[in-house]
C-alpha positions in Angstrom: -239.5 122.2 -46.7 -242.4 122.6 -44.5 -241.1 123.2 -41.3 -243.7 121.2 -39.3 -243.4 117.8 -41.0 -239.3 117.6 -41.0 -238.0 114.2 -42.1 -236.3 112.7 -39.3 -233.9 110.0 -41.7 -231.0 111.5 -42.0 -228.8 108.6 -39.7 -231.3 105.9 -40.1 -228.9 104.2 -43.0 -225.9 104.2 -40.9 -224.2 102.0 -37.6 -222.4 104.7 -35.6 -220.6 104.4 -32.6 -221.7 106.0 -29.5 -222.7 109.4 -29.5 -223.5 112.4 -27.1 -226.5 114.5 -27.0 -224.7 118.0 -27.0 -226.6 120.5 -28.4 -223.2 122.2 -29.8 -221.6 119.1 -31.3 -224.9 118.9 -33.4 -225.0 122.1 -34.3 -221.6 122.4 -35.2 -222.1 118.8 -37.3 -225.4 119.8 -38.8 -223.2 122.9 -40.1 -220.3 121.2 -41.7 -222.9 118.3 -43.4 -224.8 121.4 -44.5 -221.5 123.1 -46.1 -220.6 120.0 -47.4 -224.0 119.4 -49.3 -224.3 122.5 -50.5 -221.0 121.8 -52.6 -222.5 118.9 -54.0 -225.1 118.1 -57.1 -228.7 117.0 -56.2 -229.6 113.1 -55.9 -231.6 111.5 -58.6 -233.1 108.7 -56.4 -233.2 107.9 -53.0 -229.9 105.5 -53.0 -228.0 108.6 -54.3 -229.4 110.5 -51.6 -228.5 108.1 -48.9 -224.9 107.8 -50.1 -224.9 111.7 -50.5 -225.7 111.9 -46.8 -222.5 109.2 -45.7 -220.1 111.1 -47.8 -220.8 114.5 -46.1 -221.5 113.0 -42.5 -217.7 111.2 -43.2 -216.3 114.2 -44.6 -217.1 116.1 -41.1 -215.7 113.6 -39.0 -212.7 113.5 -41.2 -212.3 117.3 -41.1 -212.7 117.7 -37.7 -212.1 114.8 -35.4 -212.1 117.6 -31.9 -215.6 116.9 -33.2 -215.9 113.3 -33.5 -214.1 112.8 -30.3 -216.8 115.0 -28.0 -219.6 113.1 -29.6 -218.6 109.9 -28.6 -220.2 109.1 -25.2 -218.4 105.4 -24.0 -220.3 105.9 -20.6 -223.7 105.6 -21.8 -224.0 101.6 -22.0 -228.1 101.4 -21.7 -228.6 102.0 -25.7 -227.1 100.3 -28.5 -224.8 101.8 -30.9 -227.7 101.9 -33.1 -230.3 103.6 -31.0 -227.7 106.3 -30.4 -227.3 106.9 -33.8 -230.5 107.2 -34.6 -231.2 109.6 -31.8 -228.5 111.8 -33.1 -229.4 111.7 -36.6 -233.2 112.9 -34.9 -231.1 115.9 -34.0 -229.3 116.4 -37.1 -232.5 115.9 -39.4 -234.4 118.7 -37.3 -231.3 121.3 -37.2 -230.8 120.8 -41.0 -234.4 121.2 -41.8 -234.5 124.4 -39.7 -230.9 126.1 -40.6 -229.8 124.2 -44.1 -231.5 125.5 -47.2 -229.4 123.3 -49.5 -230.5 120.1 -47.7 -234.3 121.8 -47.7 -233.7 121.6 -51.3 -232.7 118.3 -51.7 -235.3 116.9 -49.8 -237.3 118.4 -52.6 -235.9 117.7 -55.2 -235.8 113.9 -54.4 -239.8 114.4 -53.2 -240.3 115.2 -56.9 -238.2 112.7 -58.6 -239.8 109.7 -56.3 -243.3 110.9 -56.7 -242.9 110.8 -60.7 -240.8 108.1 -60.6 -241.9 105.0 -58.3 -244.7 103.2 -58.7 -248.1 103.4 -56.3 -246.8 100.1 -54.5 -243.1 101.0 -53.9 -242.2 99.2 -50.5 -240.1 102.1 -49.8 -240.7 104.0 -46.7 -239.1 107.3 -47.4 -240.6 107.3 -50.9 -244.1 107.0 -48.9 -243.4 109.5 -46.7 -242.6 111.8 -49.4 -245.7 110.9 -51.3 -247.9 111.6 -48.1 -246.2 115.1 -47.9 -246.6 116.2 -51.2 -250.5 115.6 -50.6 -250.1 116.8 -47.5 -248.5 119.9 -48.8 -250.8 120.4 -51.4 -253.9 120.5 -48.9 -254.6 117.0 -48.9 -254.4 115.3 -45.8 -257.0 113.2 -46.1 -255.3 111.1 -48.8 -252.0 111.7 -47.0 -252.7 109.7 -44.2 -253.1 106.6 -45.7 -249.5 106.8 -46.6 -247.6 107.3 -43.5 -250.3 104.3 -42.3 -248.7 102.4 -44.7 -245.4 103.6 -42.9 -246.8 103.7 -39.1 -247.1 99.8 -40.1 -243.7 99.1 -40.4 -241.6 96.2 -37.7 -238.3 97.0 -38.7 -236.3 99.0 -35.8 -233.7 100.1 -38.8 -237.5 102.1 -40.0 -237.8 103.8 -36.6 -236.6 107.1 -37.8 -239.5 106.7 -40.9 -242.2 105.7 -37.9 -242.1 108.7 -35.7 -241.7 111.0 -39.1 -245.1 109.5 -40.0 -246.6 109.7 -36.4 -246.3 113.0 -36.4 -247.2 114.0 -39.9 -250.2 112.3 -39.8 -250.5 113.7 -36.3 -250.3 117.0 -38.4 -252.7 116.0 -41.0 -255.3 115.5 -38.3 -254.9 118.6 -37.0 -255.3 120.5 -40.5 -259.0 118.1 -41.0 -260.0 119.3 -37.4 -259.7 115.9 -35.6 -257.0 117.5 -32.7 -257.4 115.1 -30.1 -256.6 112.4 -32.8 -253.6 114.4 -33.5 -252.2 114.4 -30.0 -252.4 111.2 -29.7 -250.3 110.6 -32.9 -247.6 113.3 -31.6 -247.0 111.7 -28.5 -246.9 108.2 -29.7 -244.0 109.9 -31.9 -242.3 111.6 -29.1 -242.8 108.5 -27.0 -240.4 106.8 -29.2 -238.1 110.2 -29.7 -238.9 112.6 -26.7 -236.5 115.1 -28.1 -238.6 116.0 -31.4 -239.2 119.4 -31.7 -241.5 119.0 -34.4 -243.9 116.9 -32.7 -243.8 118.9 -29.3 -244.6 122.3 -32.0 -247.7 120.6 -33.6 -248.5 118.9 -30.0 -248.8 122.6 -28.7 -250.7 123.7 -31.5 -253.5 120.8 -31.4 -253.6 121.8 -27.6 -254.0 125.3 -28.2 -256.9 124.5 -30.9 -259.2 122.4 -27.8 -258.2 125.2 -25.4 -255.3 124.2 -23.4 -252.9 126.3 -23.0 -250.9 125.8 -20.0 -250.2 122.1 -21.6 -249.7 123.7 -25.2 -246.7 126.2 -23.6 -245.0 123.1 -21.9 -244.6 121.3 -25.6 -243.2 125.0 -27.0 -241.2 125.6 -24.2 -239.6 122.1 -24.2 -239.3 122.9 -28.1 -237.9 125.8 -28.3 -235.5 123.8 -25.5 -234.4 121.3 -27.9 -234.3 123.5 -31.2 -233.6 127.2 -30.1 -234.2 128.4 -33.7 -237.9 126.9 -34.3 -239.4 130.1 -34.8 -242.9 128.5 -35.3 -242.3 127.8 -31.5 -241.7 131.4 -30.5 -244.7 132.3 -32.4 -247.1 129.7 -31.0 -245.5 130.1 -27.2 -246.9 133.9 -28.0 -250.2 132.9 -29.3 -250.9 130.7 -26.5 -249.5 133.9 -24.0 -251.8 136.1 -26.2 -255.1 133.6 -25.6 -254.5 133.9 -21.7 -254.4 137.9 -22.3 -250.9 137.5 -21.2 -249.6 140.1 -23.4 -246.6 141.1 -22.2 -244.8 137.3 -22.8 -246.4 137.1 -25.4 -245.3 140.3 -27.4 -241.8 139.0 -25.8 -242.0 135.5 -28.0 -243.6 137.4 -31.1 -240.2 139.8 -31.0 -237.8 136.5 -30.8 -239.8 135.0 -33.5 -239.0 138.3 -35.4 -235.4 138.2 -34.6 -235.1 134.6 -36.0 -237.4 135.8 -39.0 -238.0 138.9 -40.0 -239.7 138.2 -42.8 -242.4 136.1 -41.8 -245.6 138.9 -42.1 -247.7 136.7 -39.6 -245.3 136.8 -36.9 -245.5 140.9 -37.4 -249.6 140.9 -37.8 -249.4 139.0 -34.0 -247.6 141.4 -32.9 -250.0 144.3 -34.1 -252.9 142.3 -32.4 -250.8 142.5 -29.0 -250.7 146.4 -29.8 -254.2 146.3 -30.2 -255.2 144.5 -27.0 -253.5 146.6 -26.0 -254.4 150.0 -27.1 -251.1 150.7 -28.4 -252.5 151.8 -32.1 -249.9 153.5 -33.5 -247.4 149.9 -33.0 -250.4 148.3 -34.4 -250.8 150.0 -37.1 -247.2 149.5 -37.8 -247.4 146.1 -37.4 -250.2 145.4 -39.6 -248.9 147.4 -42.6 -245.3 145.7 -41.8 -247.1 142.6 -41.9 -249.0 143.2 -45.6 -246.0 144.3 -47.1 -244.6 140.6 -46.4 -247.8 138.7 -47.7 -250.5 139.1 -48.8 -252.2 136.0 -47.4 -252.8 137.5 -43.5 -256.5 136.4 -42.9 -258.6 139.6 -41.8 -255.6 142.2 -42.2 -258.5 144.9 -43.2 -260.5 144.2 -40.6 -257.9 144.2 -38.0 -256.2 147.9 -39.3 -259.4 149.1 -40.2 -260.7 148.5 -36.3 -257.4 150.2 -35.0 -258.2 153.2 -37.2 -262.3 153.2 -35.7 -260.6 152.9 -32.3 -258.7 155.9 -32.9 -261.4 157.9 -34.4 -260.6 158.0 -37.9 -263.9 156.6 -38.6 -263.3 157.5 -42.9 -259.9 155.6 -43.0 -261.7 152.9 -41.5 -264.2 153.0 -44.0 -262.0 153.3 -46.6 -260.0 150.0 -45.7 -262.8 147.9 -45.6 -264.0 149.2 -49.1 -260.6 148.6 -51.0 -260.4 145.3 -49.7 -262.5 142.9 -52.3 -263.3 140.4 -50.3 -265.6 142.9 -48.3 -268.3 142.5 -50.7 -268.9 139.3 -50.0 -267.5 139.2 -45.8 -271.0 140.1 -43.8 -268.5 141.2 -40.8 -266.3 143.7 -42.6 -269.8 144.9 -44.1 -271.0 145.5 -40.8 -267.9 146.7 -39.7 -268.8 150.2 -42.4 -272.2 149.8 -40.7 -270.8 150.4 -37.2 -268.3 153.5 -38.5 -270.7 155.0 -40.7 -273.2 154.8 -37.2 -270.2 156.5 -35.5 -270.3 159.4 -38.0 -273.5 159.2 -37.3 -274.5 158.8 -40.9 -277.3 156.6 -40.2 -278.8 156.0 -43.7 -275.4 154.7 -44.9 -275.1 152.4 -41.5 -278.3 150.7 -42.5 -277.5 150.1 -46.2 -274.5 148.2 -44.7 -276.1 146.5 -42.5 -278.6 145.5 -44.8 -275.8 144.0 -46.9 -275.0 142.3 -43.8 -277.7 140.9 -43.3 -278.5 139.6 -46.8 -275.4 137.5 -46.1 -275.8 136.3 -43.1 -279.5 136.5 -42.0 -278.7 135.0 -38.8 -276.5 137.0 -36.8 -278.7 138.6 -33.6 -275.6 141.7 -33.9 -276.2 142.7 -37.2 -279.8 142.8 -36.4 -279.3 144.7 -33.2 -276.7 146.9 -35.1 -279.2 148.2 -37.2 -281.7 149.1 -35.1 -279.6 151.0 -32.8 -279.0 153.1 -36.6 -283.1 152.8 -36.7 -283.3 153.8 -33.4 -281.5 157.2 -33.9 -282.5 158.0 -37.5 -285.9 157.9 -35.4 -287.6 155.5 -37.3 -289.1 153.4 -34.3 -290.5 151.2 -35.6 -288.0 149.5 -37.0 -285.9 149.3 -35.2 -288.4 147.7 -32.7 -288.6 145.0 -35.1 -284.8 144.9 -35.6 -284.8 144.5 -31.5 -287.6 141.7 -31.6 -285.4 140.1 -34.3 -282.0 140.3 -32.1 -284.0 138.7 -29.4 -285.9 136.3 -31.7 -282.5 134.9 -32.8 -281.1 135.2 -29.2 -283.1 135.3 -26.4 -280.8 135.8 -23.7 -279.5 139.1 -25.8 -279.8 141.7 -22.9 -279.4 144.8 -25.2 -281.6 143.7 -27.5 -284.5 142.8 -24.9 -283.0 146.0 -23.5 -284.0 148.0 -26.4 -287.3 146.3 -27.2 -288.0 147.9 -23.5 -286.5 151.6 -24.3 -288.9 151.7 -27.7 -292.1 150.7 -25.8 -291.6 153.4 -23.8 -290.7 156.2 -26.1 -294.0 155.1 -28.1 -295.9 155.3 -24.3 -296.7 151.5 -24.3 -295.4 151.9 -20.2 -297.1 148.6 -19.6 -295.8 147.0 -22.2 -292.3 148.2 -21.7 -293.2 147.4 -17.8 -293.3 143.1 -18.7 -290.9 143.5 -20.9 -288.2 144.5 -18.3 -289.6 142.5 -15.9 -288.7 139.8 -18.0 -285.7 140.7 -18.8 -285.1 141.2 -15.1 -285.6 137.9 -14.4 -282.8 136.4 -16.3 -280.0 139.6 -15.6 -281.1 140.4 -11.9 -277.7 142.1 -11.4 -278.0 145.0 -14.3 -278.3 148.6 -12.9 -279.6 150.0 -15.3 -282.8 147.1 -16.1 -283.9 148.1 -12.5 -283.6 152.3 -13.5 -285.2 151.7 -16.8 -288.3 150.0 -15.0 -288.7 152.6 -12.1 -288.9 155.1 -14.9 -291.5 152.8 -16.7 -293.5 152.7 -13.2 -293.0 156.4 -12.9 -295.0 157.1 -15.9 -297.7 154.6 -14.5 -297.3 156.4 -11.2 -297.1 153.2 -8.9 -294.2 155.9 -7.3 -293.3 152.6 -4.5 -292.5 150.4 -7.1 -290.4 153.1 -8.5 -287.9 153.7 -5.8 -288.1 150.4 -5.1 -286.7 149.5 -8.5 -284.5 152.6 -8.2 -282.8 151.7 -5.0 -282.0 148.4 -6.5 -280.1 150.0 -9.5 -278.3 152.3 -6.7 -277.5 149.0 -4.8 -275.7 147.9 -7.9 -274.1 150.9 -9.2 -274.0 153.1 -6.5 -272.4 156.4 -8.2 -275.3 157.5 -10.9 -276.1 160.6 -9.8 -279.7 160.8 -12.3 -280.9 157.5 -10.3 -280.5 159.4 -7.2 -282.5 162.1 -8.7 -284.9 160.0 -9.9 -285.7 158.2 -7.1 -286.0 161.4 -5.3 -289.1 161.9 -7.5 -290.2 158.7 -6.7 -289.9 159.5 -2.9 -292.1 163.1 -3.4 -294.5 161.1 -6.0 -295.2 159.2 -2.4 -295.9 162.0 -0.7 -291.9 161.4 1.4 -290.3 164.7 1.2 -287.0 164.3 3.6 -286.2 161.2 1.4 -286.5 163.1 -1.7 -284.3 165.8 -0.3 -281.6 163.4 0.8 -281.4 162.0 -2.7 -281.5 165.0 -4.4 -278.5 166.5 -1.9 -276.7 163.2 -3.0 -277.2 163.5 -6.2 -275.9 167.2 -6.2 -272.8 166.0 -4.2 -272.1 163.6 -7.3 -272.1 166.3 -9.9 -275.7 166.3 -11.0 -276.1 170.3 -12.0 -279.3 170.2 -13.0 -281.3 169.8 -9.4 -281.2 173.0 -7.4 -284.3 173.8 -8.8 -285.6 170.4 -6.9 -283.8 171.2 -3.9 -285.4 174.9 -3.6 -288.5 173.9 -4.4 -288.8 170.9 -2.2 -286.3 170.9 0.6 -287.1 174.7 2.1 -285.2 174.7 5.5 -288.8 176.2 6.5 
């Protein structure tokens, strides 16, 4: 049974008496209704189902009555005997979905007989229910949520239990087709009228984390995890929403409880390899990942992932080889890319660019494919192209600093100074807080000797980034360019001082004591 959609029914057919909310009494119940369905044949319809349920939930007060006897709570005289069932057989319905494979299965097996069986029309709300999951699991929300409409519609307080089910599938279903805030508001009309569904506070937090709140999303899995301590959907999203406020250390906390409940879940290993990641732990990761492929084979970007922990420890080839066995790289303009950037780091250039030209026949658009490449121009020293690979990036992205960067750098190696010289100065005026735009156009003004506008540019940079040694010496050339020796001298000592090894010369020429 999915385990976001659980059908909440399971005491909606009975009039108990009054009942406590204790956590153990419903586990312990849940486990003896569990044993006793799993001794038992599966329901054809929905009326064998129902009495299937009163035999077993009769058979485990009968068996134990220590049992019966803690869950009665007398004191409690603001809800009906009703209401109190109903909130108990919320609790039951969630702990058998989570822990009970035999019920799991019977709910499926009576999905399929009342989806062949009934007719379109059937008044019956569990029937519709079922219906809406079936489309619902079969990727079809859209028609799914007509049904528990149909449901949602419903007066009859004995339908309760079927009315928050549907609020929060549907809630569900509007998450899946991208409509979140739609979804919240279904999942808190449902835990309006049962604040203790697990479920609903689960898909709550995941709607949330999908518009970008997190702090809200890890009070619904907290509160969760609170009510059903073996949700391990919870654990994992609780560490997703850790992970997306580069919390990692809770997060990599929740991802190893999430393992502990399952073990065999590969996505709940594969976030844990992207905590290892973030963290520069790449042997875990790469542990993790391959854990995580051996348990399915459905983990979106798994190459990508272990191929980039791979390039991040050097082995550029593995990396390469990843990527290429995977076959959905042929057709995935970042994983193509991805061979672009480690066959640049090999520094096999003319193999960067044929990736990134298969890239780019994929995705034409992307300014970092574009820029990508002509760094790969760039060094293969074809110049030229890559200065139209530069002009593209900014073309497509205008506030790209390394690509209007760039279009700066080749200007100057071809001795277009001016040009270069507008260029930065445009650049300039959108980053004024870059070092290194400020050193790139004192250089530029070097070679057109306007030697003020040089340091001026360079003293900038060193007001930014006040530890480059080669500004210092640079501007120190600036300074004797204007005809102001003791300035050059004090940069060039200051620039020595920092490591630079290359300016004694400098220094002995210029800075003579006489």
């Amino acid at each position: 049974m999915h385990k976001k959609i659980a059908l909440l029914f399971v005491l909606s057919f009975f009039s108990l008496n009054s009942f406590s909310q204790s956590n153990e009494a419903v586990k312990k119940l849940s486990n003896l209704v569990c044993d006793c369905l799993t001794d038992t044949e599966n329901p054809q319809n929905e009326e064998e189902f129902q009495k299937l349920i009163q035999a077993c939930m009769v058979k485990s007060f009968t068996d134990d009555m220590t049992l019966f006897s803690n869950a009665i709570d007398s004191s409690d005289t603001t809800k009906t005997n009703n209401e109190k069932g109903q909130e108990l057989g919320f609790k039951v319905g969630q702990y058998l979905t989570l822990t009970c494979e035999s019920f799991q299965e019977k709910v499926k097996n009576l999905q399929d007989q009342l989806v062949t069986s009934e007719p379109e029309d059937s008044v019956s709300a569990l029937s519709t229910i079922l219906r809406g999951n079936t489309l619902m699991e079969a990727g079809k929300c859209s028609e799914a949520i007509p049904l528990y409409n149909k449901v949602i519609q419903l007066d009859n307080f004995q339908q309760s239990s079927y009315k928050v089910t549907a609020f929060n599938n549907r809630g569900y279903c509007k998450s899946e087709l991208g409509d979140y805030y739609g979804a919240i508001t279904d999942l808190s009309v449902a835990l309006e009228i049962n604040p203790n569904y697990s479920f609903a506070l689960n898909n709550r937090g995941e709607a949330k984390l999908l518009i970008g709140d997190f702090n809200s999303a890890i009070l619904d899995f907290n509160k969760s995890i609170e009510i059903a301590p073996d949700l391990t959907e919870a654990y994992n999203n609780l560490g997703l929403a850790y992970y997306y406020k580069e919390n990692f250390s809770s997060a990599y906390s929740n991802y190893h409880k999430a393992i502990s409940l399952d073990s065999t879940n590969g996505s709940f290993h594969f976030n844990l390899g992207l905590v290892d990641f973030s963290t520069e732990n790449y042997e875990s990761a790469i542990v993790n990942f391959q854990k995580a492929k051996t348990l399915s084979n459905e983990i979106t970007d798994f190459s990508y992932y272990l191929s980039s922990t791979y390039k991040a420890l050097g082995f550029y080839e593995k990396a390469i080889d990843i990527l290429k066995d995977d076959p959905e790289t042929a057709f995935d303009y970042i994983n193509l890319n991805d061979i672009g950037l480690n066959y640049y780091s090999l520094e096999q250039y003319d193999s960067a660019i044929t990736y990134f030209d298969k890239s780019i026949l994929i995705e034409p658009n992307s300014p970092t494919i574009y820029l990508n490449r002509g760094y790969a121009f760039y060094d293969y020293d074809k110049k030229d192209l890559a200065f139209k690979d530069f002009d593209k990036t900014a073309a497509l992205d205008s506030t790209n600093i390394e690509g209007l960067y760039m279009k700066s750098v080749v200007y100057y190696d071809l001795g277009e100074f001016k040009l270069a010289l507008a260029e930065l100065s445009h650049t300039i005026n959108m980053y004024n807080d870059v070092a290194e735009l400020y050193a790139q156009r004192g250089r530029t003004k070097m070679q057109l000797e306007d030697y003020k506008g040089a340091y001026e540019d360079f003293t900038s940079s060193i007001e930014i980034f006040p530890n480059d040694y080669e500004v210092y010496t640079e501007r120190g050339k600036a300074y004797l360019g204007n005809k102001d020796v003791e300035l050059a001298c004090k940069d060039f000592s200051t620039s020595q001082a920092l490591g630079a090894e290359d300016v004694e010369e400098l220094i002995s020429t210029n800075c003579s004591k006489n």
